[in-house]
N, C-alpha and C positions, 0 to 999 in steps of 0.2 A: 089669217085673213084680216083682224084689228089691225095688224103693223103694217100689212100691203095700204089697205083701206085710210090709216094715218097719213102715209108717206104719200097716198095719190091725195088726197087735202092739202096737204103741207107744198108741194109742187103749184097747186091751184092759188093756193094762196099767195106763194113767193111768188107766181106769175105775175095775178095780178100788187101788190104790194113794193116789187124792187123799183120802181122807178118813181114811189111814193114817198121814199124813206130820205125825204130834205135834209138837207146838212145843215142850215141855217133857222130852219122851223118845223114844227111839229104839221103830219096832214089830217085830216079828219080821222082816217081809217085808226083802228086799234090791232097792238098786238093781238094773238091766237089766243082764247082761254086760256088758264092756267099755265102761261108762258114766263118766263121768268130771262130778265135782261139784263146785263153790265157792261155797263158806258167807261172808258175812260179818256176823255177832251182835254187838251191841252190849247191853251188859245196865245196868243201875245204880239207886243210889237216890237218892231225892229228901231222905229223913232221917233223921240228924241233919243231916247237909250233902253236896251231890251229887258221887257218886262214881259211875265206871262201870267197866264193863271191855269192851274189845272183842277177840273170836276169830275172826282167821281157819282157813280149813279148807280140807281138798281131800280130796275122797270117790272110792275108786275102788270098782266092783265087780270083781271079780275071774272069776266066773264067778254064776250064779244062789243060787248059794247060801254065797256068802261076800265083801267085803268090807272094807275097814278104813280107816279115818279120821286123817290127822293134822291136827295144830291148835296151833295158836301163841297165847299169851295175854298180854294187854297192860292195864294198867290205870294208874288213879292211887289207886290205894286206899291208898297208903303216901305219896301227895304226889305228885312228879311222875310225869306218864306215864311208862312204863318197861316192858321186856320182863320179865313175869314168869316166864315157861318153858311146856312144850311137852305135850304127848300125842300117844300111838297110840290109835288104838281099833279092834278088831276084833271082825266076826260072823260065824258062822257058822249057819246054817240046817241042820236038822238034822228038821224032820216041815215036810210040804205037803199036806194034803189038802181037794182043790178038791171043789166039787157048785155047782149051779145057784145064779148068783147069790150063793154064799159061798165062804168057804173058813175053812181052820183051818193059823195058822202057827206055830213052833217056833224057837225059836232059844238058842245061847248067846252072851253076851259075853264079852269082856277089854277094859282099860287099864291103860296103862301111862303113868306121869305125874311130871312134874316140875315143880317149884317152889320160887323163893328170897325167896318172901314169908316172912316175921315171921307165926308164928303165937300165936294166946293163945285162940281160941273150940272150942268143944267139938265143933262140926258139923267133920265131912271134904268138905270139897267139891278134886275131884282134875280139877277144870276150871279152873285159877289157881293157886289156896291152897295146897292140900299134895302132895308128893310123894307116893307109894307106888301099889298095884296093886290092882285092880278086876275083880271077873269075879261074871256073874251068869246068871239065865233070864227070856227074853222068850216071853208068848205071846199071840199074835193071834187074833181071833175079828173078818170081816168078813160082814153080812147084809145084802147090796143096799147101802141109800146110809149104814149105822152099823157102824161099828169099833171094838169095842174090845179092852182089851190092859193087860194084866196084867204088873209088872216084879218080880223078887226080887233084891236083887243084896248080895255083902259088898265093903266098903272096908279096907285094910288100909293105913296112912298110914307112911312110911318117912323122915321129917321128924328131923334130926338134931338135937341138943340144945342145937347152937350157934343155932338159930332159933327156940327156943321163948324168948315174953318170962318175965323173971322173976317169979314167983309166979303163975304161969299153969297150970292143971292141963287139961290137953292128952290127950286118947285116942287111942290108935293103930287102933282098929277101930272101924266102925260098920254096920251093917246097914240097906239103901234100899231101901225099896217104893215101887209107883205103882200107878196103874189111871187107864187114860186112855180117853177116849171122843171121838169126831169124827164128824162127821154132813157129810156133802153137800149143800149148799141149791142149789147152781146148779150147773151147767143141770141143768131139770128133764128133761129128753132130750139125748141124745146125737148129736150130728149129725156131727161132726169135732175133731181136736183143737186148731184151734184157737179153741175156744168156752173162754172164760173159764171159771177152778172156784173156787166161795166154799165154802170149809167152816167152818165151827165148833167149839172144842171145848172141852172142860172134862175137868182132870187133878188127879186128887189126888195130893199128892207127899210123903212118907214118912219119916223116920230114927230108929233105935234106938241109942243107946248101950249097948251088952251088958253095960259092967261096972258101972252103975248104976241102968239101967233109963230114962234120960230120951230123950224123943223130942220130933218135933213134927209137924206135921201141915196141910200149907198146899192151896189150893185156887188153882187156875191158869187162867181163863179165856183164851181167847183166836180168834183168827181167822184168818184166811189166805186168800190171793190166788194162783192158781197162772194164769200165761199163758202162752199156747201151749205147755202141755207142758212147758217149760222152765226156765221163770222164775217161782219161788215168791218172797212175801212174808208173813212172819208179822209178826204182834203180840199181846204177852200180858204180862200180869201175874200175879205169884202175890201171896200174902197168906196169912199164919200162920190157920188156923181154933182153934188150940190148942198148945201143948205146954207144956214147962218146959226146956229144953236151954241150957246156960247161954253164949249167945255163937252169934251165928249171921252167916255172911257173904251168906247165901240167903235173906237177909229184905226181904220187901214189896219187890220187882225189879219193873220194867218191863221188857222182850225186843223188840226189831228187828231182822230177821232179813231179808239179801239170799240169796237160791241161784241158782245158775245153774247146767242140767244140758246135758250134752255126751252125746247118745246114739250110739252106735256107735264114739265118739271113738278107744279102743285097740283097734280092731280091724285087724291086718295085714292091707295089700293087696299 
């Protein structure tokens, strides 16, 4: 009766959760208790000449409404592949309020991030590039088989002087919005979990430079594969729809993206 009673939770959850699970951002909702996750993201570009970066991860939840992520970052963006340095990330859920067929989620973030990459571009990206500290607000909004989800977050980059190239003019803060949306195409019924889920999505993704005003403004199609419950696969690309920001390391990317989820994993017997 525990394993039937699991696996009708585990269905309820994946219901409502597959068209939650952004490619580009994180949504309020948290993994299952004592769930245990591994990422592995390959990102890159095609030009001026092809560079990539690949992130591994490990996602635990903690309890339902908190969370935290670490990740390791590797690229050759400087020439050869090489260990770039590392991340925490954690969430906290903080409003739940379910009704029929929706709900309305709440959350806040942090990271915490390292990096001994050479910097000289204006954007903070603190998933590789630069060191410093990250905290912001996620909120979800799911209605039957469409999610979306609204992100605010500030960056505060802690990049020492001996890394910045010369004649480089470098910002230590920058302010990140998102508004993501994901739709559910398959299955159009629900029968078990292990029935394949296609969903869909499209993300607008955000940056401000506070102390001069430059931002930009990119658009992130993308798709994703989740089987048996378990085993997601994304793919997705973004592309600049506009800005002026002078030097950017989050431009025009391609996303591949393995997960594998472990439910019940940390639970003591």
């Amino acid at each position: 009766m525990r394993t039937i009673a699991f696996l009708l939770g585990l269905l309820c959850g994946m219901v409502g959760r597959a068209q939650e699970l952004y490619v580009f951002t994180e949504p309020a909702s948290n993994m299952p208790t004592n769930a245990l996750g591994i990422r592995l993201t390959n990102e890159g570009q095609f030009s001026p000449s092809f560079r990539s970066r690949t992130m591994g991860e490990v996602m635990v939840g903690l309890n339902k409404n908190l969370m935290f992520h670490v990740q390791g970052f590797f690229s050759d963006m400087d020439g050869s592949y090489r260990l770039e340095g590392g991340s925490v990330y954690a969430k906290y859920r903080f409003l739940s309020l379910d009704g029929e067929k929706s709900h309305w989620r709440a959350a806040v973030y942090a990271r915490a991030s390292t990096s001994k990459r050479p910097i000289s571009m204006e954007d903070i990206n603190l998933e590789g590039d630069n060191s410093g500290f990250q905290g912001g607000l996620i909120l979800t909004k799911l209605v039957h088989k469409l999610a979306l989800s609204a992100t605010v977050g500030y960056s505060k980059a802690r990049d020492g002087a001996e890394k910045q190239i010369a004649g480089s003019a470098v910002p230590n803060e920058i302010v990140n919005y998102s508004l993501s949306s994901g739709y559910l195409l398959l299955p159009f019924v629900y029968k078990n979990y292990h029935q394949p889920n296609f969903n869909a999505y499209v993300e607008l993704l955000g940056k401000t430079n506070p102390a001069n005003g430059h931002s930009y403004l990119d658009l992130a199609p993308a798709v994703q594969v989740i089987l048996n419950s378990r085993t997601r696969i994304d793919l997705g690309y973004r592309f600049e729809l506009g800005g002026n920001m002078d030097g950017r390391y989050l431009k025009n990317m391609y996303l591949v993206r393995l997960e594998l989820n472990f439910f019940n994993a940390l639970k003591h017997k």
